[in-house]
N, C-alpha and C positions, 0 to 999 in steps of 0.2 A: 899364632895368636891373632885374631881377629877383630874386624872392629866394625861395629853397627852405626848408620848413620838415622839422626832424627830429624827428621824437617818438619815440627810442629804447620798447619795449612792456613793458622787463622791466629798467630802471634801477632799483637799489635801490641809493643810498649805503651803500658797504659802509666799516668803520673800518680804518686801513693797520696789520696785524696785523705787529707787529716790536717792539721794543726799547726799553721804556718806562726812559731813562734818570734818577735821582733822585738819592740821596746816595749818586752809584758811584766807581767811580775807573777811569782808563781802562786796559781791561787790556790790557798788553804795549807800550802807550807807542807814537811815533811816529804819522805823521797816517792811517795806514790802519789804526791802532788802534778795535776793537770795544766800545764800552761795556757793559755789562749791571750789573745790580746786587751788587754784590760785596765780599767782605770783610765779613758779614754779621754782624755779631754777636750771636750767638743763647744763649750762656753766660756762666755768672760764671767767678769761678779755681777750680781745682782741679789735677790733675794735669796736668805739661808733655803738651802736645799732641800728639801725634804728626801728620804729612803725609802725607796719604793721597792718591794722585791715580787717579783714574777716569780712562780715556779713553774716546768713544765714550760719551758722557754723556747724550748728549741719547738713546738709542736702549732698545730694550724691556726689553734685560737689567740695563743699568745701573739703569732705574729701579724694577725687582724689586729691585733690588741695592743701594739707598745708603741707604733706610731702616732695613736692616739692621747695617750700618756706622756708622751715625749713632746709631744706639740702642743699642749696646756688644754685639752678640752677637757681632760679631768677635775685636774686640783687649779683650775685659774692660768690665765694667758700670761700674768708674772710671775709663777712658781716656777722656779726651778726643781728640775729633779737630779737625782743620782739613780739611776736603775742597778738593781741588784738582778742578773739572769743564774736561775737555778736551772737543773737537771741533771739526768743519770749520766757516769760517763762516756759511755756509747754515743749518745746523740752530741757530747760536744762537736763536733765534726759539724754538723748542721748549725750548733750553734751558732759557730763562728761565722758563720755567712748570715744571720741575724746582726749580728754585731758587723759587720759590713755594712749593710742595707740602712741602719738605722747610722753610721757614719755618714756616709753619703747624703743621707737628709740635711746633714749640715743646721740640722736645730736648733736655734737660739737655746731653749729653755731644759735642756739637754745636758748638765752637767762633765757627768761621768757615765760611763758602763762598766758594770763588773760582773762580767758573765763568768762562771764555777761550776765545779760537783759538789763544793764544799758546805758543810749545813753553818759553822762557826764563823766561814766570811759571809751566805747571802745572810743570812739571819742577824746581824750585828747591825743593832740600834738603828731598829726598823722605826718608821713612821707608817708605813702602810703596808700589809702583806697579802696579796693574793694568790694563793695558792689553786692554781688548774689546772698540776701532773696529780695523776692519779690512775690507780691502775683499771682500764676499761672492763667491762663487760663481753670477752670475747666467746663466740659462736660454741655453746656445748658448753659453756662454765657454771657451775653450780653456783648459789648465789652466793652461800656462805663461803665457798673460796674465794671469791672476790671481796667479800667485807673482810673475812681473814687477811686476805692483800691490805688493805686499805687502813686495817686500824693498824697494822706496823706501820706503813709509812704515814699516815698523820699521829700517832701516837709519837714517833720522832720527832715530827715539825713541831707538833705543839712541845713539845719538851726543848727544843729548838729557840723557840720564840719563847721561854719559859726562861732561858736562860741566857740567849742574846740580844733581844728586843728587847725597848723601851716597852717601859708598862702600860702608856699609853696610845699602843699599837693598835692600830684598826686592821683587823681580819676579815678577810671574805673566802671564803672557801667556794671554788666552783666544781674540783672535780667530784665525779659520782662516785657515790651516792652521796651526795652534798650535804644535804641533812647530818647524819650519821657524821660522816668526815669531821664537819664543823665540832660535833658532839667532844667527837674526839679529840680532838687540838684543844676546844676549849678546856676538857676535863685536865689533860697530861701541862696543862701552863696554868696552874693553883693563885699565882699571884696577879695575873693580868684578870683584870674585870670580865665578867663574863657578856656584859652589857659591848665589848669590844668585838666581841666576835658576831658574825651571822654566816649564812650561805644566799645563794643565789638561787632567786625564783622570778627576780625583774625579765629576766627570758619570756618564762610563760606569761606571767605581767603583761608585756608588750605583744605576744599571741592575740592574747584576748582583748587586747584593748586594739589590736588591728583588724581581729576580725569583726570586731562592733562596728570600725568603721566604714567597713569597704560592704558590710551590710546596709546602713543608712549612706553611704554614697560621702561620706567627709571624710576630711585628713583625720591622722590617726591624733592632731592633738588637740580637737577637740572632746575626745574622747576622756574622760578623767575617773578614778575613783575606783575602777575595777579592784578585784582582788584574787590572790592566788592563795588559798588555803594549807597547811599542810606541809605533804612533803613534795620534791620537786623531783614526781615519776609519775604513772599512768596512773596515780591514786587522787593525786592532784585534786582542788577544786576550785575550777576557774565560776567565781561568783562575781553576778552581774545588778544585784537587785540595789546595791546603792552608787549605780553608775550613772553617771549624768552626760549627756550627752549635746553640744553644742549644735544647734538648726537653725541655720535663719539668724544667727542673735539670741534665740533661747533655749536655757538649757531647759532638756526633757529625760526626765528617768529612763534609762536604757529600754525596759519594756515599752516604754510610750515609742521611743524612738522606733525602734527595732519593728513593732507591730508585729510579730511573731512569736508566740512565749514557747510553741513549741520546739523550735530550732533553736532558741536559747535555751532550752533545758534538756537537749537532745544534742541534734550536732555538733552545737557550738561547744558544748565541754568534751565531746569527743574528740573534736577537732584539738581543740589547745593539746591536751594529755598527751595525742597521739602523734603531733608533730613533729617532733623530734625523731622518730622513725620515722613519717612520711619524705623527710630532709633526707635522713640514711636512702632510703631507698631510692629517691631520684637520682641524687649527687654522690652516692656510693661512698659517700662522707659523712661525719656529726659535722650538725650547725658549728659554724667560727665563723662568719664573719656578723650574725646575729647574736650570738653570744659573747661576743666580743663588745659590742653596743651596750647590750644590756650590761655588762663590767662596768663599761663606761656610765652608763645610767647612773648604774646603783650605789658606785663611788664618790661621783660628783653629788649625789642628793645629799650623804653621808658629808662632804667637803663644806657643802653651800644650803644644805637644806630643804625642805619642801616647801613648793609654795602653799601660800595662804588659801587656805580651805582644801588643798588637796595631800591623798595619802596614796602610799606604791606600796607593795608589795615585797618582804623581803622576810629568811629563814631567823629567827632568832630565839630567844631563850625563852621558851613557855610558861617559867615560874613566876606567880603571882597574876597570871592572864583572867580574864573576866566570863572566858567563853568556854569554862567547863574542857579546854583540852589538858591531856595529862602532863604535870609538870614533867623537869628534865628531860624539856628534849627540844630539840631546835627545830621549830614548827613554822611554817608562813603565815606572818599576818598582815594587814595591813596597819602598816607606820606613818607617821609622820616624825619629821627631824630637825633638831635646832642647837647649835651650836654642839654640830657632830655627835647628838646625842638622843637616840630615837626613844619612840614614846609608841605602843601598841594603841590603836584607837578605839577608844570605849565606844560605847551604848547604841552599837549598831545592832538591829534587831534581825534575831537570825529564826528563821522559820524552820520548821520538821525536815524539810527537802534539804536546805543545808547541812541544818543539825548530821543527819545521816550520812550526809556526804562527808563530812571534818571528821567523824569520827572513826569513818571507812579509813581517811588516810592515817590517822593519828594511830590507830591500828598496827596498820603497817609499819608507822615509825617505831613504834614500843617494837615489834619483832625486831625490826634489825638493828637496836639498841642493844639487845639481849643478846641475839647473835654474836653482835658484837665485840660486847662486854666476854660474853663464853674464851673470845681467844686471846683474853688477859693472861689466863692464867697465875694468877695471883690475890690472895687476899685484900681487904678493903682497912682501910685504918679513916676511914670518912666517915661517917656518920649523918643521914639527912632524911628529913621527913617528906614521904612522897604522895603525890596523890595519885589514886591507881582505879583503874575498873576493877570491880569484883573479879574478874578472873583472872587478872596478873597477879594474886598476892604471893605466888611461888616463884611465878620470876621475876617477883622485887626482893626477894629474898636471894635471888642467884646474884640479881644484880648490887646490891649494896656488897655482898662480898667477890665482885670483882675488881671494885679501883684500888690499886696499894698503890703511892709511891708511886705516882706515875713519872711524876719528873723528876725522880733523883735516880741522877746516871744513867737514865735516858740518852741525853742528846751525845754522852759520852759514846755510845754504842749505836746512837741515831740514823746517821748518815751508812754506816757500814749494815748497821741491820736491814735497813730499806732499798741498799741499792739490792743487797744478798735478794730479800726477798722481791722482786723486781725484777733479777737476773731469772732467778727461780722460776717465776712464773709465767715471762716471758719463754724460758725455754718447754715450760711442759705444754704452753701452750701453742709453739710453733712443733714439739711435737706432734699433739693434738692433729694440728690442722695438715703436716706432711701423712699421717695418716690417713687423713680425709681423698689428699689427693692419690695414694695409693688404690684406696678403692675405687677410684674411678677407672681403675683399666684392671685386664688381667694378664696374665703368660708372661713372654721374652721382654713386652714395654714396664710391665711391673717389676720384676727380679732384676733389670738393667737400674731402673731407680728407686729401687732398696739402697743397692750400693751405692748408687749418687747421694742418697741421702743423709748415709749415712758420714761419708766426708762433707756434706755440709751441715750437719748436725757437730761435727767436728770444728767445722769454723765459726760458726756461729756460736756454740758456745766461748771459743776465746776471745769474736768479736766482742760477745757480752761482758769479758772477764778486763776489758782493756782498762790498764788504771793511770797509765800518764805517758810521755813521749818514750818511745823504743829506742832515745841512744838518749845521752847525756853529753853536750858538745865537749867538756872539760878531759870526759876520758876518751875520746879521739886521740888515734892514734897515730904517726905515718906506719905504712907496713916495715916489716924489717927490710933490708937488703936483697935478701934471698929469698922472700918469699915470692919476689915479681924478676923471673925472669925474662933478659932481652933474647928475642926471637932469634938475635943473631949468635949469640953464645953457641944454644941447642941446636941450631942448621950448622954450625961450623963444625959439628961431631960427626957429621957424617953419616953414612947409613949401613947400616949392616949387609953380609952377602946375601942374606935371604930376604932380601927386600917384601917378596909376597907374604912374610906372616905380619910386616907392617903396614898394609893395603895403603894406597894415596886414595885418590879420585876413583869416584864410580865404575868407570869407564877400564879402570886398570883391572878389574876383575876380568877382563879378557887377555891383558898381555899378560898379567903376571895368574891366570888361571885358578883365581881365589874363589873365594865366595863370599862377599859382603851384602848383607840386604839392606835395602830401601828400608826407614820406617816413618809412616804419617801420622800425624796425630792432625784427625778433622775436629770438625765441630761437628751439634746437630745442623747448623745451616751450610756446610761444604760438605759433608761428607757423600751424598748422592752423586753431585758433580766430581767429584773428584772420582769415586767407581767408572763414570764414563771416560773420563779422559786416560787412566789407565789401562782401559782396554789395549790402547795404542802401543800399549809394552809389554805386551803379554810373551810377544818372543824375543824381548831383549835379555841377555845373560842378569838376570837380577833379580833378586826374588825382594817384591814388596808388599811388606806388610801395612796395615792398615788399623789404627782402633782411634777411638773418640773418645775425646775430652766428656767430663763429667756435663751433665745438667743440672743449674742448679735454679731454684727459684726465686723472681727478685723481690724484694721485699720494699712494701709501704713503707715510705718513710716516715709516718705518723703512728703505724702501729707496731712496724716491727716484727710486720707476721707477712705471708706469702700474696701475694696481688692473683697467681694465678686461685682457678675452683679446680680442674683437671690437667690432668697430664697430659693430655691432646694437645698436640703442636695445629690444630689446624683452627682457620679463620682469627681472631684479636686472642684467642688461647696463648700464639704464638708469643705475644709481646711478652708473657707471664717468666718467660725461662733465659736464660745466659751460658757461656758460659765462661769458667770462672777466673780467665788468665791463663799466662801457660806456664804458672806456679803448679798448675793442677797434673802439669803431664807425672810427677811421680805418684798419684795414686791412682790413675787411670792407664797409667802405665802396666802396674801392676793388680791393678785390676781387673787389663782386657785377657792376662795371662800370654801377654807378646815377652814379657819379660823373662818370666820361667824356659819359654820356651827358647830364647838367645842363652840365656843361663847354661840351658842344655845340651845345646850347642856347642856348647867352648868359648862363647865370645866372652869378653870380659869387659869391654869398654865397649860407651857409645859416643857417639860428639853429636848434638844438639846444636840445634842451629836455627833461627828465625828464617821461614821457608822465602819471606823478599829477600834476604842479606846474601847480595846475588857471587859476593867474595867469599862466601863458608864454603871450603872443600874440607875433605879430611886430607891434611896434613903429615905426610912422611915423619917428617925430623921429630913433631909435637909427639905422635904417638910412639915413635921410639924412645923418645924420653918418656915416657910415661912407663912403659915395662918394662926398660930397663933397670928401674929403681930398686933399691933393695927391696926384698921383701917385705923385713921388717918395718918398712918407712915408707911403702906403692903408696904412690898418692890417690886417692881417690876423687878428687876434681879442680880439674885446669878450668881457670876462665881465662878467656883471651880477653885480654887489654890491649888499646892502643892511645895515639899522645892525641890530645886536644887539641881542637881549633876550636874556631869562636863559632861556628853552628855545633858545636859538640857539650857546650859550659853546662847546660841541665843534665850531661847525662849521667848516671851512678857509678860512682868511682866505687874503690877499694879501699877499705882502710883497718887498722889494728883495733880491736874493739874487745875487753876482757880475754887479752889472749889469743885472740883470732881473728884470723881474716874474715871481714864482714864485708858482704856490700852496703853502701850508703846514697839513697835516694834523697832528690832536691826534696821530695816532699816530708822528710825526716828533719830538715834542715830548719832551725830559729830563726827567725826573717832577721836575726840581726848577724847572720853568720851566711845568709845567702851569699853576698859579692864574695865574700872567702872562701866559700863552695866551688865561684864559680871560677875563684883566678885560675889562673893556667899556672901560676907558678907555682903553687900547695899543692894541688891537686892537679897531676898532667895529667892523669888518665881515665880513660873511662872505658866502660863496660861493653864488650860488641854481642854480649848474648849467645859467642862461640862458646860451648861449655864440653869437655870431654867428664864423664863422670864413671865411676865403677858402679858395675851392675849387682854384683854384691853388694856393696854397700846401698846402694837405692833399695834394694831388698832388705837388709837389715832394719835402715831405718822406718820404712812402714812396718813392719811389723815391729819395732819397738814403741811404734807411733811418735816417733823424737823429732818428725819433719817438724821442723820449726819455724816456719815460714810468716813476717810480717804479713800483717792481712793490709788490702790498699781497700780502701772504702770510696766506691765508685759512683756518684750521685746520676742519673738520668729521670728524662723527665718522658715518658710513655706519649704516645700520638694522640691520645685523647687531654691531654694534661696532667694524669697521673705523676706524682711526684716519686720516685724509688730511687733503692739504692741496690748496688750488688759488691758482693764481698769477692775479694779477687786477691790472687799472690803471684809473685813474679818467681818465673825460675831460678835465676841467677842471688835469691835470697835465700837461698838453703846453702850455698858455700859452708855456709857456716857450722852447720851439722856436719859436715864430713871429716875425715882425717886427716893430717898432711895437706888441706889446699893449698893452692899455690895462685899466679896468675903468673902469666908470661906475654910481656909486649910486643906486641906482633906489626906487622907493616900497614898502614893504611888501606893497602890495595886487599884484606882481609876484612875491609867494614865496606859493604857496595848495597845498602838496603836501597830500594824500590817502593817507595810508597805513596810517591805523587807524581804526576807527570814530567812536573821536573826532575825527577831522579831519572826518570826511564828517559830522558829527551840526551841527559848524561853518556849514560848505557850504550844508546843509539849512537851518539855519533864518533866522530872517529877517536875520540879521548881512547878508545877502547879494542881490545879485538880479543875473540875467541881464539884459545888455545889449550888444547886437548883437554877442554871443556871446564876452562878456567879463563876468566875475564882479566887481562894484563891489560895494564894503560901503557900507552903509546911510548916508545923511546924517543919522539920527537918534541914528547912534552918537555919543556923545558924546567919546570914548575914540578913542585911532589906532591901539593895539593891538588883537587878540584875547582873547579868553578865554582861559584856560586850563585846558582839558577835562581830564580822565580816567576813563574807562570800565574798569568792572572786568572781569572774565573773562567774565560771564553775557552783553556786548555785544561778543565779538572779532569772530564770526563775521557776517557783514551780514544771511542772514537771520534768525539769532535778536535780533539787532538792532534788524530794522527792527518784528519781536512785540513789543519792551518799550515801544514810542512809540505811542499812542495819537493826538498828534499832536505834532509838533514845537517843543518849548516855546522862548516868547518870550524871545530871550538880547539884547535891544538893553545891556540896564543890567547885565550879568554882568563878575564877573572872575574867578570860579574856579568851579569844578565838577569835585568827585571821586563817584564812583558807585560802590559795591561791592558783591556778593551780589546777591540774588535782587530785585529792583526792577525795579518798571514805572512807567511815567511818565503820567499820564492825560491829560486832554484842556485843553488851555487854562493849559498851567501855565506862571506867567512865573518868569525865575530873574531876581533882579536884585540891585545891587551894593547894600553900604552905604547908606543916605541922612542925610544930615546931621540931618533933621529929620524929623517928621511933623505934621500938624496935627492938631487936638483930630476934626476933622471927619472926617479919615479911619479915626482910632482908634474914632469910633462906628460905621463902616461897618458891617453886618451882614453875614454869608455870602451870597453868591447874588446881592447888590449889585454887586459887580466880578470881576476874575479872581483865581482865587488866585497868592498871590503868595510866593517866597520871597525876603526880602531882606535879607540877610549878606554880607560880604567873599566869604566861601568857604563854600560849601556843600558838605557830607560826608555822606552816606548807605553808611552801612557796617550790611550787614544781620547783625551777630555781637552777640551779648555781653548784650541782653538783652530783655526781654520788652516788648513794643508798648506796649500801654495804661496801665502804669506810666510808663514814660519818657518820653511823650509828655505824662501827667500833670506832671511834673514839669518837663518843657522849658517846659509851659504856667505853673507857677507864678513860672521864670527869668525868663521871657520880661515878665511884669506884673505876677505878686504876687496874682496869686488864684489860686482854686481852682476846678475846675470841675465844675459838677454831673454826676451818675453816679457822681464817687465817695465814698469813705465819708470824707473830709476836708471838712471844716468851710471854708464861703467865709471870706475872708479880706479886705479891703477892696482895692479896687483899686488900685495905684499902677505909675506909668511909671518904667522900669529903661531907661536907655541899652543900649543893644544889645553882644551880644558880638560881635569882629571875627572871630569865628571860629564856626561852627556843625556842630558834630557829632551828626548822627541815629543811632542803633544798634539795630537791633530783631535778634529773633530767628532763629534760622539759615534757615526757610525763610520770614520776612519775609513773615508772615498775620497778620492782626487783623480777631476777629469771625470766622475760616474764610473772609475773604476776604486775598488776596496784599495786602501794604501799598504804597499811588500815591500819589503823590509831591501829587498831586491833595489827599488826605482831608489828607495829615501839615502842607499848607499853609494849610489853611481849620479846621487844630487849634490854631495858633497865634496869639496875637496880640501887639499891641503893632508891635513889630518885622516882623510880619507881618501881614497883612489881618486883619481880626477878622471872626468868623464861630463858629457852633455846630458842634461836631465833630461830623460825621456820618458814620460808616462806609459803605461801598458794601454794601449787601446779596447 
């Protein structure tokens, strides 16, 4: 019986990015409730608070937007607020780092935060509501699926605010199609004033009233009085004929100013309509941090007013208007405002040019009114008199019998019907767009990511599907007894006579005349490199196999949808693709068909292993206990465990969880249950990533599709600034789907990962030696731990690295080493621990008699802060109590100081004495006492 080894090429334990819960409270109650931190309190008393609620929180505009609001430039520099943060909850994840950001502002006027999925907590006894989630207009959408989007989810909020807002709620709707949106909310909330609602068109407002002035050459606030018609799309009509314009001290009607009537009645309305695409296209983004303003605008005129003599721009209720547009519908006019209570401005005289233009958009509003209305489906129990163009009179008739009952038991089904539909359309439209990238290739790159696609069509739907934390801390469990056995148990059983059908190490497929294969799992960015460097084994006894991790694509984190346009890895393409952890190896596994093919074979197990964890061999004793097990009870997957130290407290133990062995990650953990995470006395152990698993079983479960893998939600920010995220699962999270798991605690010298130069500085020196192609620490170590290294910046890279070592110093007696700035290490240098004692004999030793030596608890060499020869001076008087010749102080008698448990070196920035760089060599043969005695001699 046989056994396959896996050495994933590109495993890096990534942290499960989500919902660090601490002192929260769970918001919106019930068990598929979303914790986050919340209820925050961030001020003392001062003025009653007002309720402000954001939707669409976690996204680009909001967060232009709340610093704003949180800092008094809205509602007044002595209001306090309470922010209520809504959104889907997928993006809570992002949220919560919103609610970070606006802590650390540290804001006076800042009450509380209560970021949710929840519609019954943001929505409860609102003072203000702005609403700017909404579902976008993506690439190839029809238009009426997107209003069909839109009037579920604001048909909820307004039934929302219907039944948890104060009645005296000011609403602003910003997402698109804003108009329509607002229609909606106002219609599904029967008791709240409809005079309370409007949408946003101060955006375009502020276009036009910028591009007036950067025409006449003045700040934009001279400019007053524009107006935005309509609705707020490329129907738009930015009208300029009662605009006043400030020159010199007088104002002059916009065409006086302007002296151009043709580019005011040509470009400049081109311009305004079509800026918000022009913005898309430069900044590969929608406007936020200009829409964000105009919030601000439009709120504080609504808070404080307009001033005397002038009016803005804003979406509101048409009924009873003076200018011939059609009632019931939430059109742009220009307002003016007093005691939070706008007023449309009369007797402004509108000429044929306009006329046509208002009634172009107004048009447009009645269609997607109608639209609208179409995906009620429901009868109408309203009744109301409208006024209509001759040709609507058939769908005023569709439309009086669409509103029933919009807000009874609505909001009961609100929130779950909106995220549903949200989920929905997110998914049909990242299908949409993986199609798109499809077509852009053909042959072996397109049929290779079909099947990629289709396991991240797989995670991404349950990314979507996420409804609150994956464990619950109450039902933690410890594991049973026997689930976690000691390493030493299973090695003291000994090994059967036919040792070759339990293979060890690689290498033993020649003494014991087996056949185990190699198997890599690359990525798209190793796997070339790795082809060549196998070349080099092509005649060693081993057959190695080869297949790649999936590609998946990373996703906007504002839309939700794929950042790359093709499937081409070359040129800034590349940035577009990931890939997705090495949770990914069982469906790429069986995907590459390496697995059928071991299956076929006879092999039955493999053991996985992170390709740095330089201590993963296959294991004699592990894999005899594995097939030896009864039939009816073969386990199908070991993970090796071993005990904690204190560089180990973050890593994912083991614990009982509904009956089973589950792993558990820091980033699963409720910040008020981290320190008990991290003690070492609950939790000893932790996870090394060594996993022995059945290959039937691996097989079984893809094809029942039961991998059940938390998904880790990966935030990175692209070299251009792009913000994305990538969905990613860790292998060691599937235990849980298997039968019979188990973990068995294994010896330290089985965790030896490689992933910084201090690991490998470990590796190298003599702590260590190869042994028929296993890494054994030294029998002279006295100690069962490691050291504990850290290298500063001047050693990340390996080869400037391996320039700073002259040759690799003697670490048998070490327990710390910290290394910072410009430092090199010379030839022969030992670093060793503490010693209790020294004798009279060693303290006479001279330089050049032995090796130098440093011997402290922890050794610190930090090359800042000050000048060589002085403080070396002076370590040399700590260190014994003399003085040493060279300098201009006076010997002192000699006496022995007990050692300090701590040693701090610090020279100057670029760490030279004498004109030569300062080694670790000279600063050890300068000390004595605590350290070798010796004449300090600089290196020439």
């Amino acid at each position: 019986m046989l056994s396959g080894y896996v050495a994933p090429c590109t495993i890096v334990p990534l942290p499960i990015m989500g919902v660090q819960r601490g002192v929260t409270a769970s918001i919106g109650g019930g068990s598929s409730s979303r914790e986050l931190p919340s209820l925050v309190q961030l001020a003392g008393f001062g003025s009653e608070p007002i309720r402000v609620l954001v939707t669409g929180a976690a996204g680009q505009i909001a967060y232009s937007l709340l610093f704003s609001i949180a800092k008094g430039d809205v509602f007044g520099k002595d209001q306090h607020v309470i922010l209520l943060l809504l959104d889907i909850t997928p993006m809570l994840p992002v949220l919560e780092g919103v609610v970070m950001e606006l802590q650390d502002c540290a804001l006076p006027l800042l009450k509380e935060i209560v970021p949710t999925d929840k519609e019954d907590v943001a929505f409860n006894d609102l003072d203000v509501a702005i609403l700017v989630g909404s579902m976008p207009r993506r690439e190839g959408m029809e238009r009426k699926d997107l209003l069909k989007a839109n009037v579920a989810i604001f048909k909820s909020q307004g039934a929302a605010l219907e039944k948890y807002a104060k009645k005296t709620v000011k609403v602003l709707v910003v997402g698109n199609p804003a108009n329509t949106n607002c229609l909606i909310a106002a219609k599904s909330a029967p008791s709240i004033p409809k005079e309370n609602f409007s949408c946003l068109t101060r955006l375009d407002h502020n276009r036009a009233r910028s591009q007036v002035a950067m025409r006449c050459g003045v700040p934009a606030t001279h400019v007053k009085n524009v107006i935005i018609w309509g609705n707020h799309s490329s129907t738009q009509y930015p009208d300029v004929h009662h605009c006043l314009v400030n020159m010199s001290g007088s104002e002059l009607a916009c065409f006086e100013a302007v002296k151009d009537d043709a580019w005011l009645n040509g470009e400049f309305i081109a311009t305004v309509q079509q800026r918000g695409a022009a913005v898309i296209k430069a900044r590969k983004l929608s406007s936020a941090m200009s829409a964000a303003k105009a919030i601000c605008d439009h709120m504080r005129d609504i808070w404080m007013g307009t001033a005397e003599g002038e009016f803005i721009s804003m979406g509101v209720y048409s009924s009873g208007n003076a200018y011939g547009v059609p009632e019931d519908l939430i059109y742009s006019f220009p307002v003016q405002i007093k005691d939070k209570s706008w007023k449309i401005v009369e007797g402004l005289t509108i000429n044929p040019f306009s006329k046509s233009k208002m009634e172009a958009t107004a048009e447009e509003l009645i269609d997607e009114r109608d639209t609208a209305v179409s995906f009620l489906g429901v009868a109408s129990q309203e009744k109301r008199a409208f006024y209509w163009l001759p040709s609507r009179c058939h769908a005023a008739i569709r439309y009086i019998q669409g509103w029933y009952s919009l807000s009874k038991g609505v909001a009961d089904r609100g929130m779950a019907q909106f995220q549903e539909m949200m989920r929905q359309q997110l998914e049909s439209s990242m299908h949409t767009e993986l199609e798109k990238l499809l077509d852009t290739s053909t042959g072996a790159e397109r049929e290779v990511s079909m099947k990629d696609f289709e396991g991240f069509k797989t995670l991404y739907h349950r990314f979507l599907q996420v409804k609150g934390p994956s464990v619950e801390w109450i039902k933690i469990q410890r594991p049973p007894e026997d689930s976690i056995q000691p390493y030493e148990k299973i090695s003291a059983r000994g090994l059967p006579e036919n040792v070759a059908d339990c293979l060890n190490k690689l290498h033993l497929n020649k003494t014991y005349n087996t056949d185990v294969p190699l198997v890599l799992m690359n990525s798209f960015n190793t796997d070339e490199d790795t082809k060549k460097i196998l070349q080099k084994y092509t005649h060693h006894r081993v057959k190695i196999h080869t297949f790649n991790q999936s590609r998946y694509p990373r996703i906007n984190k504002e839309s939700l949808l794929p950042v790359s346009t093709k499937l081409s890895m070359n040129g800034q393409s590349a940035e577009g693709w990931y890939p997705p952890g090495h949770g990914d190896i069982y469906t790429s596994f069986y995907n590459s068909g390496v697995l059928d093919q071991l299956i076929a074979q006879g092999k039955e197990y493999i053991f996985v292993s992170n390709i740095d964890n330089l201590g993963a061999t296959v294991d004699l004793h592990i894999l005899h206990h594995l097939v030896s097990q009864p039939n009816g009870k073969r386990c199908e997957f070991i993970m090796e465990v071993t005990d904690k130290t204190r560089a180990d407290v973050k890593g994912g133990t083991l614990i009982q969880y509904d009956g089973k062995l589950r792993l558990l990650e820091i980033a699963q953990v409720p910040k008020a249950h981290v320190d008990e995470f991290k003690s070492v006395s609950k939790f000893k152990i932790f996870n090394t990533n060594n996993l022995w698993i059945s290959l039937a079983a691996i097989k079984r479960l893809q094809e029942q599709k039961a991998m059940d893998l938390e998904i880790i939600v990966n935030p990175k920010t692209l070299d251009g600034g792009q913000n994305v995220i990538q969905l990613e699962t860790a292998v060691g999270a599937a235990i849980k789907c298997f039968d019979n798991a188990m973990g068995i605690n294994v010896p330290r010298s089985r965790f030896l990962p490689v992933k910084t130069t201090s690991d490998l500085l470990l590796v190298m020196s003599n702590l260590y030696s190869l042994d028929a192609g296993s890494l054994t620490m030294s029998p002279k170590r006295e100690f069962p731990t490691t050291p504990h290294v850290k290298l500063g910046s001047s050693f990340t890279k390996v080869q400037e690295y391996l320039t700073r070592f002259e040759s690799i110093p003697d670490m048998l007696e070490l327990d710390h080493l910290t290394v910072s700035g410009d430092v090199t290490l010379g030839k022969n240098v030992s670093l060793k621990r503490e010693r209790e004692r020294e004798t009279e004999a060693e303290r006479s030793v001279e330089g050049g008699g032995r090796q130098p030596e440093v011997c402290a608890r922890e050794v610190k060499i930090n090359s800042s802060g000050w000048k060589a020869r002085p403080l070396l001076l002076r370590l040399l008087q700590a260190a014994d109590g003399s003085q040493r010749s060279g300098s201009n102080i006076p010997d002192a008698p000699r006496r022995h100081l007990e050692p300090p448990t701590r040693l701090t070196v610090q020279c100057n920035t670029d760490c030279r004495f004498q004109g030569a760089p300062l080694r670790l060599t000279e600063l050890s043969n300068s000390l004595t006492d605590r350290f070798t005695s010796g004449a300090f001699a600089p290196r020439s």
